[in-house]
C-alpha positions as CSV (number, residue, x, y, z in Angstrom):
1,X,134.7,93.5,143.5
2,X,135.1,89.9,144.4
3,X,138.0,88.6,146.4
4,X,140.8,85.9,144.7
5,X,138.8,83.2,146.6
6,X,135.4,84.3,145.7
7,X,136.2,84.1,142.0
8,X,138.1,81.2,142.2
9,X,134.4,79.7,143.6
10,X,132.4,81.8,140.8
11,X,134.4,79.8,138.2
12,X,133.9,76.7,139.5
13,X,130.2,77.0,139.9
14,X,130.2,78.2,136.4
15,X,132.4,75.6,134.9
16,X,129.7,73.3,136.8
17,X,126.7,74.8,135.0
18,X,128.9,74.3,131.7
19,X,129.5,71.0,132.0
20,X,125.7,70.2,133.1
21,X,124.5,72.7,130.3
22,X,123.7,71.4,126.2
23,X,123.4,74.8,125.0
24,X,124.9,78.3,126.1
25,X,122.8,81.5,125.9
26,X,124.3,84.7,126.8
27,X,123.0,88.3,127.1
28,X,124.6,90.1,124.5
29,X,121.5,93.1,123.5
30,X,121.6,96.0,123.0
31,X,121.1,97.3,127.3
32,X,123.7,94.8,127.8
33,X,126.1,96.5,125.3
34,X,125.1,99.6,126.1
35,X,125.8,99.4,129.9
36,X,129.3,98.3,129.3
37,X,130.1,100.5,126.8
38,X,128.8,103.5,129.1
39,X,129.9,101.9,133.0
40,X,133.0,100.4,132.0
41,X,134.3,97.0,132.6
42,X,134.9,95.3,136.6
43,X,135.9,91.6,135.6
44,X,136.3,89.3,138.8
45,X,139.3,87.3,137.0
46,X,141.9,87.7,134.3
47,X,142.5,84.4,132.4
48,X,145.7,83.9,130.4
49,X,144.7,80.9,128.1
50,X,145.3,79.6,125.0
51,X,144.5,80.8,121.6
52,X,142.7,77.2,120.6
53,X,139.3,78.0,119.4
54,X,138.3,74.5,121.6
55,X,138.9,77.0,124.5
56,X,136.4,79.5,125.5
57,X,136.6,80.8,128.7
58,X,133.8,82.8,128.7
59,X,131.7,79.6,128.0
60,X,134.1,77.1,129.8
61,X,133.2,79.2,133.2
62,X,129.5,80.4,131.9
63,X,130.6,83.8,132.1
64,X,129.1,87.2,131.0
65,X,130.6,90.7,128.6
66,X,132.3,91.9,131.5
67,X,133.3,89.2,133.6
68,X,136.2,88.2,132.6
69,X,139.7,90.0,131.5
70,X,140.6,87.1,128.8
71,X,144.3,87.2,127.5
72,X,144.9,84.4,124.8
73,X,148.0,83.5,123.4
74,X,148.9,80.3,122.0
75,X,150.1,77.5,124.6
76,X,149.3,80.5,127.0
77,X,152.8,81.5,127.2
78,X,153.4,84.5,128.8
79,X,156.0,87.6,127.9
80,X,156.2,91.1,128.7
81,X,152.9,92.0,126.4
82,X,150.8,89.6,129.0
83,X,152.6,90.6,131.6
84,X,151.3,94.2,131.0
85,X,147.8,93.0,130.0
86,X,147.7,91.6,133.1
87,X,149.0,94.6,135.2
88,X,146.8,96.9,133.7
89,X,143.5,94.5,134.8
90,X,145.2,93.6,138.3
91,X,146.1,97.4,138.8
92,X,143.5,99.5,137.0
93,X,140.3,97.6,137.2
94,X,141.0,96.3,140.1
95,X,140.6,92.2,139.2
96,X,142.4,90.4,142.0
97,X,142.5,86.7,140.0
98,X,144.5,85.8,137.8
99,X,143.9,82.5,136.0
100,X,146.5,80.6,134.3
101,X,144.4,78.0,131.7
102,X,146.2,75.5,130.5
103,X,144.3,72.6,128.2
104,X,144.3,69.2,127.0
105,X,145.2,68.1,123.3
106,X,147.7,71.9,123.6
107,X,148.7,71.8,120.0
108,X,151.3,74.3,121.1
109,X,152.4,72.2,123.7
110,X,152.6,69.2,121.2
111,X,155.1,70.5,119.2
112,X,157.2,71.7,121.8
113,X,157.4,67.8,123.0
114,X,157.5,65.8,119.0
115,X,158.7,69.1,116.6
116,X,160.8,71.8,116.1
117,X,158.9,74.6,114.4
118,X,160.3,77.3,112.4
119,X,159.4,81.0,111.9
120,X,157.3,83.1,114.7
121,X,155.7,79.9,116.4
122,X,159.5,78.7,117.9
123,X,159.3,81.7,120.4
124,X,156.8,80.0,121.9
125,X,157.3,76.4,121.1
126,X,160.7,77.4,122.7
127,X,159.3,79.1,125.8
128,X,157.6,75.9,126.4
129,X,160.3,73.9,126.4
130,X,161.4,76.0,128.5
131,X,159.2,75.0,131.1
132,X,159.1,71.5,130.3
133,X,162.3,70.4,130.4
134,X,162.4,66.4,129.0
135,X,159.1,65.7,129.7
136,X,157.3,63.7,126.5
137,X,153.8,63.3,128.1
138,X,151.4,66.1,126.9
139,X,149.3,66.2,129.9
140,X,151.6,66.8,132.4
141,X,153.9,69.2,130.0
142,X,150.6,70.8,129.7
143,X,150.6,71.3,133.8
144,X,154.4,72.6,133.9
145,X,153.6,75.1,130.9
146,X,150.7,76.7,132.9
147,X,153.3,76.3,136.5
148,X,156.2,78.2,134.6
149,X,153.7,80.7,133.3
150,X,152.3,81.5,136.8
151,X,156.0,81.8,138.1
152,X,156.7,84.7,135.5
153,X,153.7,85.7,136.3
154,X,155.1,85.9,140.0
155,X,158.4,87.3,139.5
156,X,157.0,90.7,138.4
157,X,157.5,93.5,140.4
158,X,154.2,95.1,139.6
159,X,152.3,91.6,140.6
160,X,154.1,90.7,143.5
161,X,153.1,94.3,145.0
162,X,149.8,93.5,144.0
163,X,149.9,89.8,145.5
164,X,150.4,92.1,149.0
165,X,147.2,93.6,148.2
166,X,145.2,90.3,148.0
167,X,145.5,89.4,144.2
168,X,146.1,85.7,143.8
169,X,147.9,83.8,141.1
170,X,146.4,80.4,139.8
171,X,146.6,77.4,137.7
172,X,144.1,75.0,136.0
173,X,143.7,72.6,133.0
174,X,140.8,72.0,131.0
175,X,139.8,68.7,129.4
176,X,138.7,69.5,126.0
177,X,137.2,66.1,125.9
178,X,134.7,66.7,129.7
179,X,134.8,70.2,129.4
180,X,135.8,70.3,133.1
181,X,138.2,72.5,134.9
182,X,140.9,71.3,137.6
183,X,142.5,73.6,139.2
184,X,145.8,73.4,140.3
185,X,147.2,73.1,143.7
């Protein structure tokens, strides 16, 4: 099991073979599957991202089946269904990242800032507002969407004992344009 740090530095260099990459091959046969399905799964990182189909993180951090706990959610909002997603990889498989992805282009985020949606999609066009207050520019509504979600993230109970324990809390953004990661300080 890898430490907070040591995955923060395995998605990096993997986000740096994606970038440098023109095609993505993975290792999806039938051993692979098999081993899994048998062994079980030990990712080094949960990522809470958003549901955009732009947004892959397995391919975003040239990942493998089994690497990474993936939670996606539009404008990767989080409420008490990620919240226990996230306990359950933090405190049953052990994960001690966990990776708040925001992106570019968020259409989520976008119509937080220029609409007001109706139906299921204002809970979280509202929760985004939320957590960007009166800002109109995209990117940096972008940043304080993914900052507000690593604060509720935080306020848990269950995290916060785990945070004692070495799990780590983080932010990034991709560019959907450069397909690079920055992560948050």
């Amino acid at each position: 099991m890898l430490t907070a740090k040591e995955a923060i530095t395995r998605l990096k260099e993997g986000n740096e073979k994606y970038i440098a990459a023109d095609t993505f091959c993975a290792d999806v046969s039938s051993l692979t599957l098999e081993h899994f399905a048998k062994n079980g799964q030990n990712p080094y990182a949960i990522i809470i991202c958003c549901s955009d189909s732009r947004v892959i993180p397995e391919r975003i951090f040239h990942a493998a089946i089994g690497d990474l706990f993936t939670i996606r959610v539009a404008g990767n909002v989080i409420d008490d269904h990620q919240l226990g997603s996230i306990e359950y990889a933090a405190g049953h498989l052990g994960t001690k990242l966990i990776l708040v992805l925001g992106h570019t282009g968020c259409g989520a985020v976008h119509a937080a800032i220029h609409h007001d949606p109706s139906g299921f999609i204002k809970f979280i066009t509202d929760e985004i507002k939320t957590a960007i207050g009166d800002e109109t520019d995209d990117l940096r509504a972008s940043i304080l969407n993914v900052k507000h979600s690593i604060d509720m993230i935080e306020s848990s109970l269950e995290i916060q004992k785990d945070e004692e324990a070495g799990l780590m809390v983080a932010g990034a953004i991709y560019d959907i344009e450069t397909g690079m990661v920055t992560f948050l300080e």
